[in-house]
N, C-alpha and C positions, 0 to 999 in steps of 0.2 A: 365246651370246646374253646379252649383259647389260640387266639390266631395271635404270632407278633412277628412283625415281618423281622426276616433273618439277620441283617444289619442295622441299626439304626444312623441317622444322620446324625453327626456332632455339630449339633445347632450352635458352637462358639467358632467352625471353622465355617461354616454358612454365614454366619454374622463379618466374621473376616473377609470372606470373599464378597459380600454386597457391600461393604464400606471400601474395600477395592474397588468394585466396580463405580461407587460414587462418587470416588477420587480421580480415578483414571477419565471420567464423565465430566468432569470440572476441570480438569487441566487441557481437554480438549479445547472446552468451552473459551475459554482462556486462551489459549494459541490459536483459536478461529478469530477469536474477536481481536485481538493482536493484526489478524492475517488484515481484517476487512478494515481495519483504520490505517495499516501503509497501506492500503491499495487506495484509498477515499484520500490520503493523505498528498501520494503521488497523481493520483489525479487535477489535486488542486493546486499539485506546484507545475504541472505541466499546463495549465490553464496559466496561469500567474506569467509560465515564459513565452509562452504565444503571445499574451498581453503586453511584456517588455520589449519580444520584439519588434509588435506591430507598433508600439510608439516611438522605439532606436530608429525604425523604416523611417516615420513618419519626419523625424529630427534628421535624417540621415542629409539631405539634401541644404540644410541651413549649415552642419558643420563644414561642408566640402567647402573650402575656398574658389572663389570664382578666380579665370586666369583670364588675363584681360585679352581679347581675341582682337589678332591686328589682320583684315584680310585685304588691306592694300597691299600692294607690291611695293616691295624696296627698290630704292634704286639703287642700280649693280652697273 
């Protein structure tokens, strides 16, 4: 009694479709790790502008020009 199952798989189109699936696997990989270095990247420039501003603050007070305050009364 010989059994063979009624269809057989064409083991070259199964070879195509995992070397697909391999590719499409790696192009993820690849536009994930893309994803996670802008985001690690914008992290560290919004770190970097907190740090400008808090030192702009800190200068803020030396660039103002002093106005010379006269609080005697003139005389009128």
């Amino acid at each position: 009694m010989n059994t063979q199952p009624l269809s057989k798989p064409k083991s070259g189109r199964l070879r195509q479709r995992g070397t697909a699936l391999i590719v499409v696997i790696i192009l993820l990989s690849i536009i994930v790790m893309f994803a996670l270095s802008n985001v690690r990247t914008l992290d560290h420039l919004g770190r970097e502008l907190r740090l400008l501003e808090v030192q702009q603050l800190r200068n803020l007070p030396a660039a103002i020009p002093r106005l010379p305050t006269n609080n005697s009364k003139q005389p009128g």
